[in-house]
N, CA, C, O and CB atoms as a CASP TS submission, in Angstrom:
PFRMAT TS
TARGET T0000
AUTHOR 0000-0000-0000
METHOD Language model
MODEL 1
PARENT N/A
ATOM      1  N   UNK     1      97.918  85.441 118.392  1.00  0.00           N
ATOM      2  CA  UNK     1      97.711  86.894 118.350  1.00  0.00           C
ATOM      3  C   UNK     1      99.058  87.610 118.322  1.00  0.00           C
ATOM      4  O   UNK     1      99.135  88.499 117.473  1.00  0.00           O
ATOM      5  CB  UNK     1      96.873  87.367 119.568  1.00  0.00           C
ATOM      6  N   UNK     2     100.014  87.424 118.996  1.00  0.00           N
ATOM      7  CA  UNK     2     101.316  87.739 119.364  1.00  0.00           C
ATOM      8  C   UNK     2     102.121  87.892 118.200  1.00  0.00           C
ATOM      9  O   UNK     2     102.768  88.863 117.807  1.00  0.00           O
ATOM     10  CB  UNK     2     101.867  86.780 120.234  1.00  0.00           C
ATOM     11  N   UNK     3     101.890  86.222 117.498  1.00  0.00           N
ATOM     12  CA  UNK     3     102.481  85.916 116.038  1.00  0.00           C
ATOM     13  C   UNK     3     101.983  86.543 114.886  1.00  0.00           C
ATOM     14  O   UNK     3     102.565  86.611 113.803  1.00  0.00           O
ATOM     15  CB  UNK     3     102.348  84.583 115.705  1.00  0.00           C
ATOM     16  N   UNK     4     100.783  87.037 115.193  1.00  0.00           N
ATOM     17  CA  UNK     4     100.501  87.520 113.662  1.00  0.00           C
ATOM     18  C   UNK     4     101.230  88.947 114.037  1.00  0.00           C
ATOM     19  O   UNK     4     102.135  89.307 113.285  1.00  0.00           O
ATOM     20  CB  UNK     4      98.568  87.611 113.030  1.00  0.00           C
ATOM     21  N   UNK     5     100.882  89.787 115.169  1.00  0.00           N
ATOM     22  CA  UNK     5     101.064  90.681 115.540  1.00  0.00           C
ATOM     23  C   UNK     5     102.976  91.105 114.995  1.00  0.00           C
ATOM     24  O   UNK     5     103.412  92.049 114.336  1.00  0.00           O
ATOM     25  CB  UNK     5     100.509  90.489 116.997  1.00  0.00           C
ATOM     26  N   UNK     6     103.513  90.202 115.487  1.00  0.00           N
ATOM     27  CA  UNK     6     105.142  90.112 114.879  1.00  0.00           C
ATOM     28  C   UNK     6     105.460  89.942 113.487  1.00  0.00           C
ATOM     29  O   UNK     6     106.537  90.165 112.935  1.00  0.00           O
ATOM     30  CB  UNK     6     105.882  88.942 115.431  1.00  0.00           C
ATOM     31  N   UNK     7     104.315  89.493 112.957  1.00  0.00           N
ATOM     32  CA  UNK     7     104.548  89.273 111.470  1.00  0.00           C
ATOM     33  C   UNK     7     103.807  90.224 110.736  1.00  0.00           C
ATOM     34  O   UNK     7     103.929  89.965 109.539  1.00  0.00           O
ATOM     35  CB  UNK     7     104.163  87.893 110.988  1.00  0.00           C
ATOM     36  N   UNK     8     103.091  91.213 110.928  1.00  0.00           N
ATOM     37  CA  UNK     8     102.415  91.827 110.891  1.00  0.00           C
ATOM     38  C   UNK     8     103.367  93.380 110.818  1.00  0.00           C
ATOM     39  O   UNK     8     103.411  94.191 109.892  1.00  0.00           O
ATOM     40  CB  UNK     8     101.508  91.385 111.862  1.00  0.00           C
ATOM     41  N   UNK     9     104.159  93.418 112.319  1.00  0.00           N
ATOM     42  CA  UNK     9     105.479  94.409 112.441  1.00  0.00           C
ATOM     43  C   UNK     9     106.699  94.548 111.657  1.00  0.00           C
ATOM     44  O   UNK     9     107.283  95.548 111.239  1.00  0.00           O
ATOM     45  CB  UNK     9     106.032  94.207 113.530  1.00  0.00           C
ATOM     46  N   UNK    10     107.006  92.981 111.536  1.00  0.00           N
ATOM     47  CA  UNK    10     108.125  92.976 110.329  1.00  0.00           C
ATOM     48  C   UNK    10     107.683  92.839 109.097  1.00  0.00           C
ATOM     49  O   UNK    10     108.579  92.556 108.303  1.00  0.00           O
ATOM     50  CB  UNK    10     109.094  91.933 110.401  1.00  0.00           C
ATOM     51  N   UNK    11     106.490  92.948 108.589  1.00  0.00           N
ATOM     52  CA  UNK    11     106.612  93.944 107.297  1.00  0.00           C
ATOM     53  C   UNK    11     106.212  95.383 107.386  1.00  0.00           C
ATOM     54  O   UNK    11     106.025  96.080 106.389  1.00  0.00           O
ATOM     55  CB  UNK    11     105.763  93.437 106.181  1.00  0.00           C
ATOM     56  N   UNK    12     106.102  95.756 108.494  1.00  0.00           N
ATOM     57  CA  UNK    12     106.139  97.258 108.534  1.00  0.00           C
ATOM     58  C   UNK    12     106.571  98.066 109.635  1.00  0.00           C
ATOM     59  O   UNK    12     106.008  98.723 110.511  1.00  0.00           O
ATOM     60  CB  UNK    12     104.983  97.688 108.323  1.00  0.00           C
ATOM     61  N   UNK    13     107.833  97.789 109.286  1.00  0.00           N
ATOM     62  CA  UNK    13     108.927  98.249 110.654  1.00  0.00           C
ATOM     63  C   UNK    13     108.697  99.540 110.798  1.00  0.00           C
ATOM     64  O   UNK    13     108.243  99.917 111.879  1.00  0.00           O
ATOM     65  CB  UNK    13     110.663  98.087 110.469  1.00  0.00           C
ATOM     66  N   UNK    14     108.985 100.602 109.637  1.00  0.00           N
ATOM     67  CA  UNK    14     108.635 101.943 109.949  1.00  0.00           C
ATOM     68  C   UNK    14     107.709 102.512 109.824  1.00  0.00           C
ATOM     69  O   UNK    14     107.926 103.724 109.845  1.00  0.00           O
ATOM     70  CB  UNK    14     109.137 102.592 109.587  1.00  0.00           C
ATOM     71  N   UNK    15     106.684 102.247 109.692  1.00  0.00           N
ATOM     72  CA  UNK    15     105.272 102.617 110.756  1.00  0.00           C
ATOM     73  C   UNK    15     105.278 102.246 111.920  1.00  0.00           C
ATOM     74  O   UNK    15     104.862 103.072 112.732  1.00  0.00           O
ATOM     75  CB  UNK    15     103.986 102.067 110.428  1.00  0.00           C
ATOM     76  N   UNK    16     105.728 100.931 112.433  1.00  0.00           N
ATOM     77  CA  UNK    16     105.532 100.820 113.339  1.00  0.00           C
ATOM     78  C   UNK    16     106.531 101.484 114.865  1.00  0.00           C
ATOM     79  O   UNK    16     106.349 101.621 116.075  1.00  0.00           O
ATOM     80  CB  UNK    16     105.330  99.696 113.041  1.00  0.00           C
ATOM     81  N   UNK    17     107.834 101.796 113.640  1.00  0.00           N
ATOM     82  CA  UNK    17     108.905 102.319 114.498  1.00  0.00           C
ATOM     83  C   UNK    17     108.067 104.200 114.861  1.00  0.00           C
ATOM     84  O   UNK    17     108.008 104.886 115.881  1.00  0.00           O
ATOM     85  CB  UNK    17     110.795 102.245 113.359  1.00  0.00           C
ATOM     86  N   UNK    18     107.615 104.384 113.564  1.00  0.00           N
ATOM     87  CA  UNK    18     107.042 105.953 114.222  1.00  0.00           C
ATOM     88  C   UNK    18     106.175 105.547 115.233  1.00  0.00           C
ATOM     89  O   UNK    18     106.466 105.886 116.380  1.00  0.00           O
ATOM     90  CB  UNK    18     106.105 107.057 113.123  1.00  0.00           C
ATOM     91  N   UNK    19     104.943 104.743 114.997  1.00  0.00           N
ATOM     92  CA  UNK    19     103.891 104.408 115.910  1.00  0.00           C
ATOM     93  C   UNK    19     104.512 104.385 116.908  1.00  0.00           C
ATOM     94  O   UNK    19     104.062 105.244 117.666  1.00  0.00           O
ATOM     95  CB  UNK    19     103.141 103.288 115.753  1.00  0.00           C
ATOM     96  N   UNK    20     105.457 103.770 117.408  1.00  0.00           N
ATOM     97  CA  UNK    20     106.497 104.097 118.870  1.00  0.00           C
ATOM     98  C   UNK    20     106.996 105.007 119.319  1.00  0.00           C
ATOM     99  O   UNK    20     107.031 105.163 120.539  1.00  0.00           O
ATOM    100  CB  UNK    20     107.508 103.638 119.002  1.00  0.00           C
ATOM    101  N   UNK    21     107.444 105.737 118.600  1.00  0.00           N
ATOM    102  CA  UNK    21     107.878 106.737 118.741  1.00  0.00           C
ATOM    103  C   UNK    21     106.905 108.175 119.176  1.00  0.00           C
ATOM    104  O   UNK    21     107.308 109.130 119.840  1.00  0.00           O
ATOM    105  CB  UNK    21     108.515 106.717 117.654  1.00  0.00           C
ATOM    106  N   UNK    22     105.584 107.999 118.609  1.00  0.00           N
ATOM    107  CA  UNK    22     104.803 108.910 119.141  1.00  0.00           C
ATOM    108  C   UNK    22     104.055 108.212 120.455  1.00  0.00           C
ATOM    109  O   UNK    22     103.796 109.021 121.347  1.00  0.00           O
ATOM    110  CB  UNK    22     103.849 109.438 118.019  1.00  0.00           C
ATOM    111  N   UNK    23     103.738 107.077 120.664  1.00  0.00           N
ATOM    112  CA  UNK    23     103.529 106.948 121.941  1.00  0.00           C
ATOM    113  C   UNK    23     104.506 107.113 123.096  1.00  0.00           C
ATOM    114  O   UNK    23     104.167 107.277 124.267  1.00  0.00           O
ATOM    115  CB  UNK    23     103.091 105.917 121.988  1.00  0.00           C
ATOM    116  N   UNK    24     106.300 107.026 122.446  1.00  0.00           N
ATOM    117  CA  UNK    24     107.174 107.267 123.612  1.00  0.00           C
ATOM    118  C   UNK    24     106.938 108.771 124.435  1.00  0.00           C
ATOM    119  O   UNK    24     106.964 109.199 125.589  1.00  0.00           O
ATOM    120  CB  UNK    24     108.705 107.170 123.030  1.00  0.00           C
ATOM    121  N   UNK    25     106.629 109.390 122.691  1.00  0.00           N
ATOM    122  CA  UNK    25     106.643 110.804 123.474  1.00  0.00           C
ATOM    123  C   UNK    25     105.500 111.090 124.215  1.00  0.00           C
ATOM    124  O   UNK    25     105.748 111.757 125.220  1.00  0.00           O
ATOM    125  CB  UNK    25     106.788 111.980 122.573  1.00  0.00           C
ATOM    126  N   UNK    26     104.229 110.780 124.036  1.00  0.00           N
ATOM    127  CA  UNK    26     103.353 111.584 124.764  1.00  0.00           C
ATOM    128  C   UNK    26     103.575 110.258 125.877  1.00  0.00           C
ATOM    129  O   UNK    26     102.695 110.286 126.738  1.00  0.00           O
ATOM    130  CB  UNK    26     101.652 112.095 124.004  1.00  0.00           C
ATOM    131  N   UNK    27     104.251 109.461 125.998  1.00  0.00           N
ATOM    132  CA  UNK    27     104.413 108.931 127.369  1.00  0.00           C
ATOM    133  C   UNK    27     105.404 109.709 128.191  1.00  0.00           C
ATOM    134  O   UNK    27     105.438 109.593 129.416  1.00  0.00           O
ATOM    135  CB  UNK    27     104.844 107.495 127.323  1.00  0.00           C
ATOM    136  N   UNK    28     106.050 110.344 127.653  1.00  0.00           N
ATOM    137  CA  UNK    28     107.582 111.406 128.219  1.00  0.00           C
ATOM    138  C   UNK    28     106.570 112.627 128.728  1.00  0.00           C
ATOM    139  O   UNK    28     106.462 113.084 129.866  1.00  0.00           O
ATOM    140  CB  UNK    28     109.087 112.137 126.549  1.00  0.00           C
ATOM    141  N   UNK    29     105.906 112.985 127.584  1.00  0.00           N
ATOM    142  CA  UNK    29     105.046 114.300 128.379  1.00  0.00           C
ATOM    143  C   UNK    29     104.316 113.959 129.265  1.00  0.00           C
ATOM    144  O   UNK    29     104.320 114.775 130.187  1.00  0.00           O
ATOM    145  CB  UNK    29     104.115 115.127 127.622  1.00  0.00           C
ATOM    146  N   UNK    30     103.533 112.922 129.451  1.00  0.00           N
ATOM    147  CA  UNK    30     102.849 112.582 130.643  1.00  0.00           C
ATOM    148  C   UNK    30     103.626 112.108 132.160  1.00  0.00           C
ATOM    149  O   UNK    30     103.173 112.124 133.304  1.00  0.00           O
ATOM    150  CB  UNK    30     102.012 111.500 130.156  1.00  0.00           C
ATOM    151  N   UNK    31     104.737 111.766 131.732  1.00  0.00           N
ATOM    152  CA  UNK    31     105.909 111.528 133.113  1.00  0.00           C
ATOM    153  C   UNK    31     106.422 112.995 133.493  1.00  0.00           C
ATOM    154  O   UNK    31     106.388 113.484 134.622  1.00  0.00           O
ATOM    155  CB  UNK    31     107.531 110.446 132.619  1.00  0.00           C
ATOM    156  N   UNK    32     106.884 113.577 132.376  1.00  0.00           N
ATOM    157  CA  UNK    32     106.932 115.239 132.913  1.00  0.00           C
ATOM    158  C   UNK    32     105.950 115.940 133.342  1.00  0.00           C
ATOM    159  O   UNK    32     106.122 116.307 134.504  1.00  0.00           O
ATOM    160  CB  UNK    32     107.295 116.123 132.016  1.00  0.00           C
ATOM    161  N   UNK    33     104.882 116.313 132.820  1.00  0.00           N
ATOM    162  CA  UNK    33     103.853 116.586 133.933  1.00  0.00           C
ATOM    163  C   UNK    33     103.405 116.265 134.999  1.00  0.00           C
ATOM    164  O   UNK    33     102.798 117.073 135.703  1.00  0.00           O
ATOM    165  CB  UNK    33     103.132 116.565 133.725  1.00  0.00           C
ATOM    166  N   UNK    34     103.632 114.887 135.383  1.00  0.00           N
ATOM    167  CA  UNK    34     103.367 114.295 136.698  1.00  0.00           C
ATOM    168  C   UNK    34     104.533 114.944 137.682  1.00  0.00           C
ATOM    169  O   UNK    34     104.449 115.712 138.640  1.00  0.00           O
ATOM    170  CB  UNK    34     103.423 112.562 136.611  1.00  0.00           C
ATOM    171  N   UNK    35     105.875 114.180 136.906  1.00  0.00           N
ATOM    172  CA  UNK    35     106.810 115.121 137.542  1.00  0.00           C
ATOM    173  C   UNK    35     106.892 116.866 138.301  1.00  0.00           C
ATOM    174  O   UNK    35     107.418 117.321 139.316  1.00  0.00           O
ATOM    175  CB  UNK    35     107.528 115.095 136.588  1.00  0.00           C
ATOM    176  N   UNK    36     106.213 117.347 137.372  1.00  0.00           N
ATOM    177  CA  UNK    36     106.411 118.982 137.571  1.00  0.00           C
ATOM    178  C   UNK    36     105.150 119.416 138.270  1.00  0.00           C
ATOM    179  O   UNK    36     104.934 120.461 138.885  1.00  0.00           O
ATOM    180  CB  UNK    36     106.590 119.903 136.055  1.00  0.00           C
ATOM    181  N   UNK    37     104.180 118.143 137.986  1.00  0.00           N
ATOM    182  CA  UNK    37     102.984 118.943 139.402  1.00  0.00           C
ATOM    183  C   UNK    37     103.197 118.402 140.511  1.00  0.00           C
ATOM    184  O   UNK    37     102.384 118.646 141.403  1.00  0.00           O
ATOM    185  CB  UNK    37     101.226 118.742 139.329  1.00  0.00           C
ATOM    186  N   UNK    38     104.339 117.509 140.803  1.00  0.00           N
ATOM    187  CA  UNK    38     104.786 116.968 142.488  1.00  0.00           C
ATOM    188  C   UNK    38     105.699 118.109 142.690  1.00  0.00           C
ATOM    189  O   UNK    38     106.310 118.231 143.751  1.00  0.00           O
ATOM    190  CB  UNK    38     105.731 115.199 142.751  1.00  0.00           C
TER
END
């Protein structure tokens, strides 16, 4: 699963680099909100 999954990524680095990139962020907004309602 792992392996296809990697082979799967390196032929599509930049999708997958955005796909990261939008989960980083709404993971950033969800640490800032936690943050700012403590």
């Amino acid at each position: 699963m792992l392996i296809l999954f990697m082979a799967y990524s390196s032929s599509n680095k930049n999708f997958l680099c955005l796909y990261l990139r939008k989960i980083n962020k709404l993971y950033n907004i969800l640490i800032y909100r936690n943050d700012y309602t403590l």
